[in-house]
C-alpha positions in Angstrom: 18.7 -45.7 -81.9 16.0 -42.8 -83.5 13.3 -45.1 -82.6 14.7 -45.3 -79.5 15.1 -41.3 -78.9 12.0 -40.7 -80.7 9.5 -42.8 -77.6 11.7 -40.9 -74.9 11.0 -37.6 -76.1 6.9 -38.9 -76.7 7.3 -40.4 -73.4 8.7 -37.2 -71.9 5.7 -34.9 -73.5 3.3 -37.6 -72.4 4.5 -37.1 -68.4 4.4 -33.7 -68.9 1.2 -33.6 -70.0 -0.3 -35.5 -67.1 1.8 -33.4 -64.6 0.1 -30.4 -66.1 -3.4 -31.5 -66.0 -2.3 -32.9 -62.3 -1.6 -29.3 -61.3 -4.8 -27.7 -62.5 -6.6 -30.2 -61.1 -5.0 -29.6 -57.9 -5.5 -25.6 -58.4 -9.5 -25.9 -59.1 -9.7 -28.2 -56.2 -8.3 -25.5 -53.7 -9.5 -22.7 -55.4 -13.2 -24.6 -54.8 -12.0 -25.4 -51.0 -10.7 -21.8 -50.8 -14.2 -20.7 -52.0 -16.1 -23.1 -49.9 -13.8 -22.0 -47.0 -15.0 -18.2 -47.9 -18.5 -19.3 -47.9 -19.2 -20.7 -44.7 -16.6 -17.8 -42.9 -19.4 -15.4 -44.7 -22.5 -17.6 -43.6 -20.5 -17.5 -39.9 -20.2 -13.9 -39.7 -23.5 -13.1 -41.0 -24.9 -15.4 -38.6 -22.8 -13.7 -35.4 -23.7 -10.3 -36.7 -27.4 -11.4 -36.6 -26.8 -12.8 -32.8 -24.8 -9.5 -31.7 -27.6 -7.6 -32.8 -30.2 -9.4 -31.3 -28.6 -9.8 -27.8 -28.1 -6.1 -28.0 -31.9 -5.5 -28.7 -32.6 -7.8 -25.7 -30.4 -5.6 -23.4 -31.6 -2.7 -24.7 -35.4 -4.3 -24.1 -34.6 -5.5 -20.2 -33.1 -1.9 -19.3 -36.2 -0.6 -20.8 -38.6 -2.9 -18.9 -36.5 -2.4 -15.9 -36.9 1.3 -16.0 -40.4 1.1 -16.4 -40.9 -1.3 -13.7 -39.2 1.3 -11.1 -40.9 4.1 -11.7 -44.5 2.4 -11.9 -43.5 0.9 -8.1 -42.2 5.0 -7.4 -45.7 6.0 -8.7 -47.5 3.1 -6.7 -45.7 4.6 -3.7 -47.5 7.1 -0.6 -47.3 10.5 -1.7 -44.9 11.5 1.6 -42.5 8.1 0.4 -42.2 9.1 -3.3 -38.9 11.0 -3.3 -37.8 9.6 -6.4 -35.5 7.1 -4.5 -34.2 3.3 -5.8 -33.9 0.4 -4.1 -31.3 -1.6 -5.5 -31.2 -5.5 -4.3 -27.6 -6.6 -2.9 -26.0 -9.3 -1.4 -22.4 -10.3 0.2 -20.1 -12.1 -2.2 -17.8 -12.8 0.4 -16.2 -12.2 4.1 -13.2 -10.7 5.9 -11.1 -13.3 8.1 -9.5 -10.7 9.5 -6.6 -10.3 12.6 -9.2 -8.3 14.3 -11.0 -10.1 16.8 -12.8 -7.0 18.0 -13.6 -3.5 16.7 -11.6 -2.3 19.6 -7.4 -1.6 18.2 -8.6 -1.8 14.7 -6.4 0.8 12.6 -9.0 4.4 12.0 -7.3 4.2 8.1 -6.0 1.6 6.1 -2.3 1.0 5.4 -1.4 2.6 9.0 -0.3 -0.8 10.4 1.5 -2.9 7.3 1.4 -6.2 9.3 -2.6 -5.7 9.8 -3.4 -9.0 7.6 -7.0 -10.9 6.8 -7.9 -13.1 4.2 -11.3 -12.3 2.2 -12.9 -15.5 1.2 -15.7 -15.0 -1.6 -18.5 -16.8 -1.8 -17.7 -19.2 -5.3 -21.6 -19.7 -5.9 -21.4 -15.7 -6.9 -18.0 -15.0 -7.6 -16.0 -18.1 -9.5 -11.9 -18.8 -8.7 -11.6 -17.3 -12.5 -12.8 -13.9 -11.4 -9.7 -13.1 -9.6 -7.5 -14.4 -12.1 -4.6 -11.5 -12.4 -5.1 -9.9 -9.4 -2.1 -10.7 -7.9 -0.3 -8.5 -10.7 -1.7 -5.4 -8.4 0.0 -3.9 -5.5 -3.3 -2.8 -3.7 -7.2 -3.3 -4.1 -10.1 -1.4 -3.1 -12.8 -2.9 -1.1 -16.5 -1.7 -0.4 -17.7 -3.8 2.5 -20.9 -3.6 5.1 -19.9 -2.6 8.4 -21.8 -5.6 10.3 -21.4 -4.9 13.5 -22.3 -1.3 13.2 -25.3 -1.8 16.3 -27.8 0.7 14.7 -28.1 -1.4 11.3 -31.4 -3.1 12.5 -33.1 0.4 12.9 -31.3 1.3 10.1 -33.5 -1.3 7.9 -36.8 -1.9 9.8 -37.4 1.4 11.1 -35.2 4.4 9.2 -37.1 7.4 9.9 -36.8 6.2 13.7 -33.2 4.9 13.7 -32.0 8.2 15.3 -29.3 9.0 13.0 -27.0 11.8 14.1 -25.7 14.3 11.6 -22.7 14.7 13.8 -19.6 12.5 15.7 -17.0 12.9 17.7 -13.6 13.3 15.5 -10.7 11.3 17.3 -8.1 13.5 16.6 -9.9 16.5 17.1 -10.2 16.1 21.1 -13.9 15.8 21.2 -14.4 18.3 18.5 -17.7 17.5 16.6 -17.7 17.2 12.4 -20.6 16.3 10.2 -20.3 12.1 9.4 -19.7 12.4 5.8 -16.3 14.1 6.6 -15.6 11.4 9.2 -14.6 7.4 8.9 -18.1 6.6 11.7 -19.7 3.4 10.5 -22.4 4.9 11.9 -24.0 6.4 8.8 -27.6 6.7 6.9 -25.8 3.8 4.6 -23.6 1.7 6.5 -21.0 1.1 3.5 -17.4 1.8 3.9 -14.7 2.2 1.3 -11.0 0.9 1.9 -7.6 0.1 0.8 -5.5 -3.0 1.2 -2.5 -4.5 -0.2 -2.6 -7.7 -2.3 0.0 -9.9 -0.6 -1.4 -13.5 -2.5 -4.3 -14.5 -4.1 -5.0 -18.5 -4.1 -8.3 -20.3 -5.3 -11.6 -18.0 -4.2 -9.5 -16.1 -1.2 -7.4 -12.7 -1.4 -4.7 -12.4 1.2 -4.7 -8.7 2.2 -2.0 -6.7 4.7 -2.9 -3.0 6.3 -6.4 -3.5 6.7 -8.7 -0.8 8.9 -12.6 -1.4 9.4 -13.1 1.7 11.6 -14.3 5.5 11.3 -11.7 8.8 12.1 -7.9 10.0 11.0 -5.1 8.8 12.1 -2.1 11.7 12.7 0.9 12.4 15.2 -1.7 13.3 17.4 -2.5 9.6 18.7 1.1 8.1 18.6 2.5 6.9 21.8 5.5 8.0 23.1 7.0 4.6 23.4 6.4 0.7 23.7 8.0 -1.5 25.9 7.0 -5.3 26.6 7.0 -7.2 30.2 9.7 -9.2 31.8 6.9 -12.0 31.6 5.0 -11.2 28.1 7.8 -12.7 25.7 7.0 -16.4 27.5 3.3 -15.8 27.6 3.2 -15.6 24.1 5.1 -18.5 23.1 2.7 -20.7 25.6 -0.3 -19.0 23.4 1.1 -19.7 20.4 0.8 -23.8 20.8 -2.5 -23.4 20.1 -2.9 -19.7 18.3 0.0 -20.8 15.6 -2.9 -23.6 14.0 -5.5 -20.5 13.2 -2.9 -17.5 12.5 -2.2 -15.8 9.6 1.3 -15.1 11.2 4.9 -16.8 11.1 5.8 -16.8 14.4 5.5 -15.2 17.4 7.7 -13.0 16.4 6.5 -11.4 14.0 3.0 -11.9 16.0 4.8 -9.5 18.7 5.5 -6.8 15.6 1.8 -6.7 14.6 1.0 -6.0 18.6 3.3 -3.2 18.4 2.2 -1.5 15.3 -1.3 -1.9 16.3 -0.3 -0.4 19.8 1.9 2.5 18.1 -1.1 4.5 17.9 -3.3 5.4 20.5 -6.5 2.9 20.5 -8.5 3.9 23.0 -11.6 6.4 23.4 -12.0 9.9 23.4 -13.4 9.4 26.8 -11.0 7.2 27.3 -7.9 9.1 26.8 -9.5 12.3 28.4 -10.6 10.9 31.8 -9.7 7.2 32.0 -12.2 4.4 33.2 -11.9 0.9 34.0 -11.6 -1.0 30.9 -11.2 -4.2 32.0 -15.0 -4.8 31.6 -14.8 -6.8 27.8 -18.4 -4.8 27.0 -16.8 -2.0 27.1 -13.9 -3.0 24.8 -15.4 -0.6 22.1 -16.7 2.3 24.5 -17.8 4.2 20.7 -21.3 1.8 21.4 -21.4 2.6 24.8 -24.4 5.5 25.8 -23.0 8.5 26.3 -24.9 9.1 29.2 -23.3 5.7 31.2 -20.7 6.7 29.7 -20.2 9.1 31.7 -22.0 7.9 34.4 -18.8 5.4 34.2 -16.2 8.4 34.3 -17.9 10.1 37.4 -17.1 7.1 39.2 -14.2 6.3 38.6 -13.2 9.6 39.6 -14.9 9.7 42.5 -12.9 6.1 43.5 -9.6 8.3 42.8 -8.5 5.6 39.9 -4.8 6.5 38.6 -4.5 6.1 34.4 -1.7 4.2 35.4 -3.0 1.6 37.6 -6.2 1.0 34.7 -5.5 -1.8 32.5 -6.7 -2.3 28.9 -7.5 -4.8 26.4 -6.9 -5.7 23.1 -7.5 -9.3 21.3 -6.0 -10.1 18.0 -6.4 -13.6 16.5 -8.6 -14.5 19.6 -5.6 -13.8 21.6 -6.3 -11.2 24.8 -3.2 -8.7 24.8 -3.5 -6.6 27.7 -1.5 -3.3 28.6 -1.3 -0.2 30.2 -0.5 3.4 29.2 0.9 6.2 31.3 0.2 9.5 30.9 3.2 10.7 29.1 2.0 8.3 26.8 3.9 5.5 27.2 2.7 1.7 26.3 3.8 -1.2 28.7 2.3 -4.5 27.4 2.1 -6.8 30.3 0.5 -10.1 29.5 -1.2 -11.8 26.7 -3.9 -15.3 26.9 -6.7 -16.7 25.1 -9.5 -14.7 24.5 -11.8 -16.6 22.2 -12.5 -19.7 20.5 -12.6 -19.3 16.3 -12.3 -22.8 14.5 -12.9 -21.4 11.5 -9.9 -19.2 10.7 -7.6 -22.6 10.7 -9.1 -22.9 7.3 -6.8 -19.6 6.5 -3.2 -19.7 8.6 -0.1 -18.8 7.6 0.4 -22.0 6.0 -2.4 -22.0 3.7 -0.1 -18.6 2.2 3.4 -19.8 2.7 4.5 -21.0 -0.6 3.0 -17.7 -1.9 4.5 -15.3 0.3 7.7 -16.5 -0.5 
């Protein structure tokens, strides 16, 4: 029985024995990982160091190259051109889809009509999907955009010093009253860039669903609402015939709520100074923005009208939304009767961006 106790307790030391030298092997092999481990992290953030420093030596060596390149093509300039001005190069990164068909009954300030939607698309080649990732968490965005159909751009570019800029405009609500254009909202400006707000109703993919939209100079105040709206025995029907074929391109619900975004539009006063101060025909669709009309034929126009004893009341006026012609007439105690509405023009492409390419999101 001794003999027996005896080779348990050598057997016991014996497993201990291997257990310990088990465990410090197992200890110098992770301290020798754990030191490998702190090598190579070392080695790594030498090496991104080394690459952080060099990429800022690189910037650092292209905004020095690029500030030497601008003022050797200033020096290289004429003597009367050299007025230490920069050209900078840009380019569009993407376009407004907006309810708008025409300049004419487009808000003069953003946010004035809430159901004023358009969809900016960008251009993916410039500005990827992942750009606009967390956008949607904003109420509102700001938005610099070029106004393209300002009609003095191409002397604007080809020809500045001839492009017969004015320093001065007509101020909407100031009843012909003339201010300087950088106190005003013209487009027509020595640098046709505007500056607006809009709210951020969805954003999907590459395109930004926007509401309360405005692409036009001026104030808006009390001094251009209408007294009152009121809608034709026969307009209601007219619409829901247009909408058969309007409801595949709009950005709208239903006609309905099509009908609310004519009103809000029309809750404001759209049309000209001229306009509103002596009346003219407007049923020609050139004159649909009279603010690109000469002055001179413009009132040219005016004279004779007058002369051909035209009542405001009788004149009828346009205004297209979605491609859709809304026509109506206002009194002279201000009051808006919109009398018919029909197809104005063709656009294929907006189908691309109807309400149903938003519904799941505006929901």
């Amino acid at each position: 029985m001794r003999g027996n106790v005896s080779e348990t307790k050598w057997l016991t030391v014996t497993a201990i024995t291997f257990t310990l030298t088990a465990i410090t092997i197992s200890a110098y092999a992770l301290k020798r990982k754990w030191n490998n481990l702190n090598s190579k992290i070392e080695e790594l953030e030498t090496s991104l160091k080394s690459c952080s420093e060099k990429c800022a030596s690189e910037r650092q060596g292209r905004i020095r190259a690029q500030q030497a390149l601008r003022e050797e093509v200033t020096k290289s300039q004429p003597q009367s051109q050299n007025l230490n001005l920069t050209c900078y190069p840009m380019m569009p990164i993407g376009i407004v889809h907006s309810c708008f068909s025409t300049r004419n009954g487009t808000p003069r300030q953003p946010l004035l009509v809430p159901l004023a939607r358009a969809c900016l698309v960008f251009n993916t080649t410039r500005v990827p999907p992942a750009s606009l990732e967390g956008l949607e968490e904003y109420s509102h965005c700001w938005i610099l955009y070029v106004f393209h159909l300002n009609t003095d751009l191409e002397k604007l570019w080809k020809h500045p010093s001839k492009s017969g800029f004015k320093a001065k405009v007509r101020v909407p609500r100031l009843k012909g009253g003339r201010k300087g254009v950088f106190a005003t909202r013209s487009p027509h400006r020595p640098c046709p860039i505007g500056l607006t707000v809009a709210k951020v109703e969805a954003v999907q993919g590459n395109m930004v669903l926007l509401s309360g939209v405005d692409l036009v100079d001026g104030t808006e105040d009390n001094l251009l609402s209408v007294a009152s709206i009121s809608l034709s025995e026969d307009f209601t029907s007219a619409l829901e015939n247009c909408w058969i074929m309007a409801e595949k391109k709009s950005l709208y619900a239903s006609p309905s709520e099509f009908q609310s975004l004519i009103k809000q539009v029309l809750s404001w006063d759209i049309r000209s100074l001229s306009q509103r101060n002596r009346p003219h025909d407007a049923l020609l669709k050139k004159e649909n923005d009279a603010s690109d009309v000469d002055e001179h034929q413009n009132e040219t126009l005016v004279h004779e009208r007058e002369q051909n004893g035209i009542n405001s009341n009788e004149i009828v006026y346009h205004l297209i939304l979605e491609g859709l012609d809304v026509s109506y007439r206002i009194d002279h105690d201000g009051n808006v009767i919109v009398e018919n509405i029909s197809p104005a023009v063709q656009d294929n492409k907006r189908s691309l961006f109807n309400y149903l390419t938003w519904k799941d999101k505006m929901q």
